[in-house]
N, C-alpha and C positions, 0 to 999 in steps of 0.2 A: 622421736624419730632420729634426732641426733646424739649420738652416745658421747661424743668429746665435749667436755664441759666447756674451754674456754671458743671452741666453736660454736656451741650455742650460745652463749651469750655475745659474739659480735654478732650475730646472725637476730639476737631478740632485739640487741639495739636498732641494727640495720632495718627495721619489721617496724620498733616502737617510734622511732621518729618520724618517720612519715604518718602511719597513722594518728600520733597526736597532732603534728601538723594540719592533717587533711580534717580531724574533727573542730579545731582550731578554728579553721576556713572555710566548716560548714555554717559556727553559729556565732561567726563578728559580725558587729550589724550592717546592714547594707548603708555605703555610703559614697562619695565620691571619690572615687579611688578605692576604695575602702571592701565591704564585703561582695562578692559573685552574687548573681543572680539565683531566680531556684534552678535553673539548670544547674549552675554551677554548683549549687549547695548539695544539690543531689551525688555529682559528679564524686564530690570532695567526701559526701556518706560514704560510697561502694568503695572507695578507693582504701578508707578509713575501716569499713570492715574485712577488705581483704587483706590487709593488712595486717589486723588485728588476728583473721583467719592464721597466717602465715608466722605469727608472732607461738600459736598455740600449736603450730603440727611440728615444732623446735623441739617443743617439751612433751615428754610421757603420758599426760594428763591427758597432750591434745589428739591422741589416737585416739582418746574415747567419745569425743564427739559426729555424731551423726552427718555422714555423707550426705546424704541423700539432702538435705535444704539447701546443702552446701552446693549441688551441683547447681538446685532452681535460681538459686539465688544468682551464682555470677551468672547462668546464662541469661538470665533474664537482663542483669547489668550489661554485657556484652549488647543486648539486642536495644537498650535502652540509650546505648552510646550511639550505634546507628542510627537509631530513630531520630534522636537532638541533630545530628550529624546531615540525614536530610531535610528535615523541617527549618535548618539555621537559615535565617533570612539573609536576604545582601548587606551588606557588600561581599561578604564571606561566599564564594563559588561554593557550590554543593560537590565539584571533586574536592576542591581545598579540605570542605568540613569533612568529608570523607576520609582525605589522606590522613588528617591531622585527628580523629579521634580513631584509626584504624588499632595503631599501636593499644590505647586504653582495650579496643576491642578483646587482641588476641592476649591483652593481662588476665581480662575474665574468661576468657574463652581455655586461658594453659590452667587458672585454678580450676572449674569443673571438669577439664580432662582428669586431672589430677585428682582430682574425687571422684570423678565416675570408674576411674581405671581400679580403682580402691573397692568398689564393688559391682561391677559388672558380673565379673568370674561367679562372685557369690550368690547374686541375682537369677543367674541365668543355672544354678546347682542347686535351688530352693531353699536357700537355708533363714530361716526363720529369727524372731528375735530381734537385736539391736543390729544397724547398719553401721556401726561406726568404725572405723579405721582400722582396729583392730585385728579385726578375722576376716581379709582379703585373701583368697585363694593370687590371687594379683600379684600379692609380696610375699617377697621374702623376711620372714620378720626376724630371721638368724640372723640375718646384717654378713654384710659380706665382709667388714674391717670394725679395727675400734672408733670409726669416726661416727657411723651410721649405724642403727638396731635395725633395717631391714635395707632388701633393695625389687626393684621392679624386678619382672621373671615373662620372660616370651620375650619371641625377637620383634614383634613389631612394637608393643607399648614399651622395651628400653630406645627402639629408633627414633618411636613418636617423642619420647623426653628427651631424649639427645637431640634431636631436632629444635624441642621447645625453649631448652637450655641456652642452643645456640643462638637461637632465635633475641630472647630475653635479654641476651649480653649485648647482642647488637645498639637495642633499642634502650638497656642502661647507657652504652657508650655514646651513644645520639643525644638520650636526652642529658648525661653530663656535660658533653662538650658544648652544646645549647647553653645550658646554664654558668659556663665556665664566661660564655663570652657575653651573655645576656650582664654579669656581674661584672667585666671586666670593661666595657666600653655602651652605655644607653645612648641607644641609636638615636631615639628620640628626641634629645638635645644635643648631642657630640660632645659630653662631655666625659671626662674619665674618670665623674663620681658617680655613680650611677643615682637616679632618684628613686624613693622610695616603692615608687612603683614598679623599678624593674629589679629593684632587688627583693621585693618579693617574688617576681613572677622566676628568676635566678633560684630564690628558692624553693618556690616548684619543682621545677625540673630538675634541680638537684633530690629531690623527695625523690619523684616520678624513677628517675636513674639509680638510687641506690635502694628501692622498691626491688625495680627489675634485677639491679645486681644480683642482690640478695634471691631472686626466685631462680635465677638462673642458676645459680650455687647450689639452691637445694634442689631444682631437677639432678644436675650433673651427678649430685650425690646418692642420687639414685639409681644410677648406672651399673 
C-alpha cells in the first residue's frame, strides 16, 4: 500500500516494535511485578496481531491477505476489551475500566472499518473468489501520488478515515505524553528514577502511542 520505500520502512519499524513488545508481554512468566494476568496476556496477543496486521498492509504482499478474518478478528477484540472492561472487579470503577479500555476499543474497532471498507463494495457487487485487499471496488489502487499505490474513493469512507486518522493521533498524543511523564517522575515513590515497574508500564504506552501514530499516518494516507 505504500509505494515510498524509506516511508515504509519507518512505518514497518513504528508496526514491528510494538508488536514484538506486546508478544514479549504475552509470554514472561507471570510473577511479582513481572508478567500480566491472562487478561492481560490476551490484551498484549490482539495488540500483537494488529500490529503485526499493520506491519503487512505497508508492503505489496500484504494486500494479498484475506479481509474478511481480519474484520472478525478485531471486532471480536474490540468486543472482548469491553467485556474485561465491565466484568473488572474493584477497586477499579466500571466507568474508569470503561474509559480506560475505550481507546484499545476504537484501535480494533478503526482496523476492521479498514478491512471491511476494503470489501464491502465488492460484497454487496458479488464478485466471487479471494476477498483480499486487492480487488476493492472501495480503492483506488492507481494511488493518488508516489507515496501511496491506492487511496479510499466516496465521500463518506474518505470522512469516516479522516475522522479515524484524527481520532488515532489524539490518542497516540495521550498515550505518549502518559508515558513521557510515567518515565520521567514514578509517582509511586517520588523519586526521579523511575522503578522498574513504571518503566515498563512508560514503555507501554510508548508502544500503545506510537502503535496509534503509525495508524493514524496510514489512514491519512489514504485520503
Amino acid at each position: 500500500m505504500i509505494a515510498a520505500t524509506g516511508l515504509r520502512w519507518v512505518l514497518t519499524v513504528l508496526f514491528l516494535v510494538p508488536a514484538l513488545s506486546a508478544v514479549w508481554r504475552a509470554v514472561i512468566p507471570e510473577r511479582a511485578g513481572g508478567g500480566p494476568g491472562a487478561a492481560g496476556r490476551v490484551a498484549h496477543l490482539l495488540h500483537a496481531v494488529m500490529a503485526f496486521a499493520m506491519v503487512a498492509m505497508v508492503w505489496p504482499w500484504g494486500m494479498d491477505l484475506p479481509a474478511r478474518p481480519q474484520i472478525i478478528l478485531f471486532t471480536l477484540g474490540g468486543v472482548w476489551f469491553t467485556l474485561v472492561a465491565l466484568a473488572r472487579p474493584a477497586p477499579l470503577s466500571r466507568t474508569r475500566a470503561l474509559s480506560d479500555a475505550l481507546p484499545h476499543v476504537a484501535m480494533m474497532g478503526a482496523m476492521a472499518w479498514m478491512a471491511a471498507a476494503m470489501v464491502s463494495s465488492s460484497s454487496m457487487q458479488g464478485h466471487g473468489g479471494s476477498d483480499g485487499m486487492d480487488d476493492m471496488p472501495g480503492m483506488d489502487m492507481s494511488g493518488g501520488s508516489g507515496t501511496v499505490t491506492m487511496t479510499l474513493t466516496g465521500t463518506g469512507t474518505r470522512l469516516t478515515a479522516g475522522l479515524l486518522a484524527g481520532l488515532l493521533l489524539l490518542l497516540a498524543l495521550r498515550w505518549l505524553a502518559r508515558g513521557f511523564d510515567v518515565a520521567r517522575l514514578d509517582g509511586t515513590t517520588g523519586s526521579r528514577h523511575p522503578s522498574a515497574t513504571a518503566e515498563r508500564d512508560a514503555f507501554d504506552l510508548g508502544c500503545h502511542g506510537a502503535m496509534a501514530l503509525g495508524m493514524a499516518v496510514t489512514f491519512a494516507l489514504l485520503l
